[in-house]
Residue, then its C-alpha position, 0 to 999 in steps of 0.5 A: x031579589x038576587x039572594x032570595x033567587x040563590x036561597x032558593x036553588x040551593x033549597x031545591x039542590x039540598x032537597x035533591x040530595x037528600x032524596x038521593x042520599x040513602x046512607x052515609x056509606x052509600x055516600x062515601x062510596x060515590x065520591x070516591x067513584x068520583x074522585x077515582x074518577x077524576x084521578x085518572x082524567x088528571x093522569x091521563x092528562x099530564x101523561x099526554x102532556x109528558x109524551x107531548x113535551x117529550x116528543x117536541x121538546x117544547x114547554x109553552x113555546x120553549x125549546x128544552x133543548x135549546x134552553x138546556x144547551x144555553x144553561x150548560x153550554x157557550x159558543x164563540x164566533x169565529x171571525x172570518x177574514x174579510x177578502x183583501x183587495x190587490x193590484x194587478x201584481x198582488x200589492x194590498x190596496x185594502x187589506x185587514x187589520x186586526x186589533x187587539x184590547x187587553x184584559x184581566x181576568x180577576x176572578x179566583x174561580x178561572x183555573x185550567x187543568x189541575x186548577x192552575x191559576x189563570x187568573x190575575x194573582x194579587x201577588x203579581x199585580x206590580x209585575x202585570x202593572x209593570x208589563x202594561x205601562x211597558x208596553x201600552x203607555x198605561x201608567x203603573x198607578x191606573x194599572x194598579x186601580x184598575x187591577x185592584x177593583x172590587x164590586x159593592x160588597x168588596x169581591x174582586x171583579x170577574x175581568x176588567x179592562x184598561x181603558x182607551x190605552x189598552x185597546x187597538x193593540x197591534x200584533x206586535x204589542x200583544x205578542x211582547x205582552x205575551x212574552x213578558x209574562x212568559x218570562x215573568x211566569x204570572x198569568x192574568x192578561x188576556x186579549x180581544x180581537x177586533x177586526x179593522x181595514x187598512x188602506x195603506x196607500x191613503x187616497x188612491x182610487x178611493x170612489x173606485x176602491x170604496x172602503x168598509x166599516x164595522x156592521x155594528x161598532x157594539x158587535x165585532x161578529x158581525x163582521x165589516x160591510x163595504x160602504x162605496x165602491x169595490x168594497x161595496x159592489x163585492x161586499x159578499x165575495x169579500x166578507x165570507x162567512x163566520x165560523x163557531x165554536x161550541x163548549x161547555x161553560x161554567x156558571x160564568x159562561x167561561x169555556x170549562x178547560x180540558x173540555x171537548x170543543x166542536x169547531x165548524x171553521x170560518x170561511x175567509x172572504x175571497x181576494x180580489x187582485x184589481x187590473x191597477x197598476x199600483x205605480x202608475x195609480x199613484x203616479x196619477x194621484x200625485x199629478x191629480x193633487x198638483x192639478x187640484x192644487x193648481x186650477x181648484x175645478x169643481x170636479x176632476x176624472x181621469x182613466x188610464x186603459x189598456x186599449x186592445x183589453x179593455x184592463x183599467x189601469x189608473x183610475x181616480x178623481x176629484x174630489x176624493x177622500x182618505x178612507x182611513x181617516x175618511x177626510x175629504x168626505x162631506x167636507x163640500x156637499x156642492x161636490x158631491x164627494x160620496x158620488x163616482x164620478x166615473x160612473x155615477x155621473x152622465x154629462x155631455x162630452x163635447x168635441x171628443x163625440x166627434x171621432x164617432x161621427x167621423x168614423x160612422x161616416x166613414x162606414x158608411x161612405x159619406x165622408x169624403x176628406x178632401x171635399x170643401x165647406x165653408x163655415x161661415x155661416x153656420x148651419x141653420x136647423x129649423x131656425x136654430x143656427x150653430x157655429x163653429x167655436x171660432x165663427x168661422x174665422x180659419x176660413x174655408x175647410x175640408x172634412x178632414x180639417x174639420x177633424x183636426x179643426x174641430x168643427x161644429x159644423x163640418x160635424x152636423x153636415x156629415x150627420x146630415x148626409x147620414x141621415x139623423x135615423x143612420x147616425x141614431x143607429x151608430x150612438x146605439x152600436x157603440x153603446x152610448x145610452x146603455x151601461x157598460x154593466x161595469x159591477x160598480x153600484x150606481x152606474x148611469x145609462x147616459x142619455x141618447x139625444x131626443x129625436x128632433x133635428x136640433x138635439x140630433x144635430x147637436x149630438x154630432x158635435x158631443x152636445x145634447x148627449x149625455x155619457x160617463x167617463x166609462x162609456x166613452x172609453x168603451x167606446x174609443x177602444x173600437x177605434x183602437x182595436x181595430x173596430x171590435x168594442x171591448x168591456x172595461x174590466x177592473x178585476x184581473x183574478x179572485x182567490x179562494x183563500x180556502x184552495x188557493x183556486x184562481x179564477x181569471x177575469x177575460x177581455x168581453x167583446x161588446x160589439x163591432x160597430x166599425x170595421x179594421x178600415x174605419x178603425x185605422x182612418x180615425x186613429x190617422x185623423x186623431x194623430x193630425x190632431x196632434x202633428x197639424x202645426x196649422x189644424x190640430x186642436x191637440x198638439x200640446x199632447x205630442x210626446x219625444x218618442x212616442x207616436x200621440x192621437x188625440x182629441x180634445x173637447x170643450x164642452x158646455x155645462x147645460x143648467x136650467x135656464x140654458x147652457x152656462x156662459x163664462x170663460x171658465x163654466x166648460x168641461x174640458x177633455x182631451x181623449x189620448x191613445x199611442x202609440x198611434x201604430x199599435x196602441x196600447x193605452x188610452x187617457x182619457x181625462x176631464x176638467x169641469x169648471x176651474x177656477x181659472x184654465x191656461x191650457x196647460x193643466x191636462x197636459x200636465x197630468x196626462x202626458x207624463x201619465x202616458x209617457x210613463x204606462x209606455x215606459x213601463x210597458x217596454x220594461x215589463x211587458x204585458x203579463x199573459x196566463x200560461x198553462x201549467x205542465x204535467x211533471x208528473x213521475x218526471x225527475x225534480x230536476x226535468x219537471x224543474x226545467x218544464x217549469x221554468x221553460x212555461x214561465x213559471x217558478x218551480x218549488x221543489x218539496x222533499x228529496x224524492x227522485x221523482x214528482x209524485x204530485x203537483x200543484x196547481x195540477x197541469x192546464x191550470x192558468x197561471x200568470x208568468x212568475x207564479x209558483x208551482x210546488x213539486x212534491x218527490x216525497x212525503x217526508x213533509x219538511x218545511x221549506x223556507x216560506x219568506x216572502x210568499x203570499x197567503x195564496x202560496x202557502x195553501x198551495x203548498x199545505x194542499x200537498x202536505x195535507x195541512x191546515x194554515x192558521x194565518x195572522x196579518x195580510x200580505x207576504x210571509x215574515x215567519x213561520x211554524x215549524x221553521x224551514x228545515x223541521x217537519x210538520x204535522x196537522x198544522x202550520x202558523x204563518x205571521x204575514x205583513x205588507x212588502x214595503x212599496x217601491x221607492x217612488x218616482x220623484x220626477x215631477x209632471x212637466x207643464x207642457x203645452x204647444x207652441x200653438x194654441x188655436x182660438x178654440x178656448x178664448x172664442x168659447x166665451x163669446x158664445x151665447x147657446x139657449x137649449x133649442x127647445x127652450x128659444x127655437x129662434x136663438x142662435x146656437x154655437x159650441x166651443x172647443x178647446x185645444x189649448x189643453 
């Protein structure tokens, strides 16, 4: 049927052709109308298409551009130098590394100008094999192999690589590399960079400080990534940003040499300069490690803080972890050893809540010091009866003893006499339930206590509450700074790298719940804590010398069937600040769970911590920022004496009778000791840069109009040009770690009182279920001065 139906149209097409057709020339004559026809239809269409390619440039998608750059020319990235991260004084608590991997290059066709030979000559392989096993352990024969390497049809390969010895050179190693070949004037090894962190004083503030690892262990461009902590929460003030650079290559993708080369440069990541103290930091590890090592609790905090700035001093925790070799990580899962305790983690604080109550009654003139109550009994709320944590066995006391003493009850009745509303209203004014937006990732905002009667009464004595470590500090410093709350901060500056520009960190200025008055009479009733031979739950914390106001906690650890019981299944606490007429510092230090407790742990780590920041403190006095003056057109010897008058160190450049520039400019914040360069002429010689800092010398380069290429972190060993030539265009500086101080090796002595009250043993006879699980149960919470 099909092909009858294709027969037939064919004959109607054949006959419609023929009845058309008139002659054979008449015929040619049409096609090639139609043919001319067509011609200039095609023509028209690749003429669209060639205008259309060459106004997009595109080919199906394709950028010709692009794709021709990608056949005739390369690019390199340039690693940015990640921010290092100092203490307070500029010693480097994460700072980079760099590391390097050796190479040859094989291949005949790597030729410099005038087709020197770059590449690794056959004649040379015993001297390059000799360098190698010099100066990287390789052995002489696995140099050989690897140098003589071909590929399947017996050429030489293009490069090669030496193994596991041949990578995470340092500095060091590739620098006499280098210079052995020099020497020996064979050509050949070359050498990759790999980015690295280095944590030189292993655990120290490690949850605070974080560590950083590499984006992707296949790409070292893509720079390192902070994982925890500092490192984490500033990762992209740290990381800064890569630069590239752009050349023609040749068919192997090599930068053809004596080519132009387009450079945009990279920007370092910006410094960070913490308010730790590094001695005070590691002396608070190693009393820390003895406390760990002793008592084996499930978790330990502790914060040394300036008490009128707010300034964090030491800070760390147990567990804790290497972040160079990152052992102590995941070891105990039932530890949480990723976890911050300091911010992460909210927990009820206990008795150390009391010197809030205290002072909220004092506000608001409810607390009367020498009014008399009895304990005996407990108090009775809605059928839930808390007691003190001795029963009342100390017998009748007064509001003040019930301080010192630390009484539950004597608590829960000034919050009564408040009112539950008027005591809510004070946990808020002090912040308690909201973070301290501290910058650190993961921060917890607490818990107010829930509205009910028991909850709030509860909240009185530092149960049915929870805070952080950094909460209750931010708190404590409204007690200490005469009523004003003040922010805990942890960064004293950042620095630009590129400028040396120094940004500063400022006390911030929370609230002021309290009033001086209020402030005064709390730190006098915290000092009684610690001189009352008959009432101070604290007079283990007394120091030779030093004026102590303290206040201790114990604290029960709430699970889902109620509070834990047991001798040991307490946080214990202790809140410290001196000296207590002007106070400068507060401790504050937590226990959670050990596995056996005399009272005399915390005591062992936060009294010589204290004694210590004091001592310091009188030694190096507190370092404030000083405005820069103006010498300029001033004789070097006048603008010296300026200087020098600010607290400043001057720097003298060139021989000139007068300073024609300065830097930093004059109103500029410095802190005390830091330098400021006078420049007299425009002679550019170097001085001699040993033992400045990076942020040093590009203040100086800023006057002479150079460029800084730096190697290492740290202070200045070498220098290019030397002291004494002069410089043009740019300066090589070599930098390397300052040895620390010589460490303390005094050891934390284990001081407790002669008189330890009945707070610790009485706490196991306690039996407290939530109120809202057994309103009919009977409710008591312990406190522990014996610490």
């Amino acid at each position: 049927m099909l092909k009858r139906s294709i027969k037939r149209l064919w004959r109607r097409f054949a006959k419609w052709f023929a009845s058309k057709s008139r002659s054979p020339l008449n015929n040619r004559k049409k096609a090639g109308a139609i043919f001319f026809g067509l011609a200039i239809v095609l023509f028209l269409i690749f003429a669209v298409r060639i205008l259309f390619i060459a106004d997009t440039g595109k080919v199906a998608g394709n950028d010709l551009v692009k794709q021709t750059k990608a056949l005739y020319e390369g690019s390199s990235v340039i690693k940015a130098n990640r921010g290092s991260i100092l203490d307070r004084y500029g010693n480097p608590i994460a700072e980079n590394a760099t590391s390097y991997s050796v190479y040859a290059i094989l291949s005949e066709t790597y030729l410099g100008l005038k087709d020197v030979k770059l590449y690794a000559q056959s004649k040379n392989f015993d001297t390059l094999a000799e360098i190698l096993h010099k100066y990287t352990g390789i052995t002489k024969k696995e140099a050989l192999t690897t140098l003589k390497k071909t590929d399947a049809q017996g050429h030489p390969l293009y490069q090669v690589e030496f193994g596991s010895k041949g990578k995470n050179l340092t500095l060091e190693t590739k620098l006499k590399i280098e210079a052995a070949m020099d020497s020996a004037k064979v050509k050949g090894l070359y050498f990759e960079d790999h980015p690295s962190r280095l944590y030189p004083n292993g655990e120290f503030a490690s949850h605070f400080i974080g560590y950083a690892q590499q984006t992707d262990n296949d790409d070292d461009s893509k720079g390192m990534v902070g994982v925890l902590g500092l490192e984490a929460a500033y990762n992209k003030l740290l990381e800064g940003k890569n630069g590239k650079t752009e050349f023609q290559k040749d068919r192997f993708g090599n930068s053809i040499p004596g080519t132009v080369e387009k450079e945009t440069p990279a920007k370092d990541g910006t410094d960070i300069y913490t308010t730790l103290d590094s001695q005070l930091q590691s002396y608070l590890e190693t009393l820390l490690d003895a406390a760990d090592k002793k008592d084996d609790p499930v978790s330990m905090t502790a914060i040394l803080m300036d008490a009128k700035t707010g300034a964090i001093r030491a800070i760390s925790q147990r567990p804790s972890f290497n972040p160079l070799t990152k052992k102590g990580l995941d070891e105990d899962k039932e530890k949480n050893t990723w976890r911050n305790l300091l911010v992460e983690d909210a927990f009820e604080p206990g008795s150390t809540m009391k010197a809030f109550t205290t002072a909220a009654a004092i506000q608001e003139g409810k607390y009367h010091p020498e009014e008399t109550y009895s304990p005996a009994a407990g108090v009775n709320i809605n059928g839930v009866v808390i007691n003190d944590h001795d029963f009342g066995a100390k017998g009748t006391l007064n509001f003040q003893q019930a301080f010192t003493w630390s009484s539950n009850v004597g608590m829960i009745k000034l919050e009564q006499a408040m009112g539950k509303d008027t005591w809510r209203s004070y946990l808020e004014a002090f912040h308690f339930g909201a973070s301290t937006n501290s910058g650190l990732l993961g921060e917890s905002n607490g818990q107010l206590p829930s509205t009910n009667e028991v909850d709030t009464a509860m909240s009185a004595y530092g149960q049915g509450i929870a805070v952080t470590p950094l909460q209750l500090m931010q708190a404590y410093t409204a007690i200490t700074n005469g009523g004003q709350m003040v922010k805990p901060y942890y960064i004293e500056k950042t620095v630009n790298p590129q400028t040396g520009k120094e940004s500063y960190m400022k006390t911030t200025d929370v609230a002021r719940p309290i009033s001086a008055e209020t402030a005064s009479e709390v730190l006098d009733l915290m000092g009684k804590v610690v001189t009352d031979k008959n009432y101070g739950t604290g007079n283990a914390f007394a120091l030779d010398g030093y004026s102590v106001g303290a206040k201790t906690g114990t604290a029960q650890i709430p699970s889902k069937n109620g509070y834990l019981t047991g001798l040991t299944n307490y946080v214990y606490s202790v809140v410290t600040v001196a000296p207590l007429d002007d106070p400068q510092y507060i401790c504050y230090m937590t226990l959670k769970q050990p596995k056996a407790y005399d009272g005399k742990t915390i005591p062992s780590v936060v009294n010589p911590l204290m004694k210590r920041a004091l001592e310091s403190e009188i030694e190096n006095p507190s370092v404030e920022t000083v405005k820069t003056p103006d010498v300029l057109d001033e004789t070097p010897d006048a603008a010296s004496e300026k200087i020098k008058e600010a607290g400043l160190v001057p720097v003298v450049l060139g021989s000139g009778e007068k300073v024609i520039a300065q830097n930093p400019k004059n109103e500029a914040d410095l802190l005390q000791g830091e330098k400021v360069f006078l420049l007299t002429d425009s002679d550019k010689v170097m001085p001699d840069m040993t033992d400045w800092t990076k942020s040093d010398v590009l203040k100086f380069a800023t006057l002479y109009h150079l460029q800084v290429e730096s190697s290492g972190q740290g202070y200045v060993t070498s220098q290019s040009p030397a002291a004494g030539e002069k410089a043009s265009g740019k300066i090589k500086i070599v930098l390397a770690g300052k040895e620390a101080a010589e460490s303390d090796q005094n050891t934390a002595a284990n001081s407790t009182s002669a008189e330890t009250s009945q707070e610790g043993q009485d706490a196991s006879q306690e039996n407290t279920n939530n109120a809202n699980e057994n309103p009919n149960s009977q409710t008591t919470a312990g406190e522990s001065s014996g610490q």
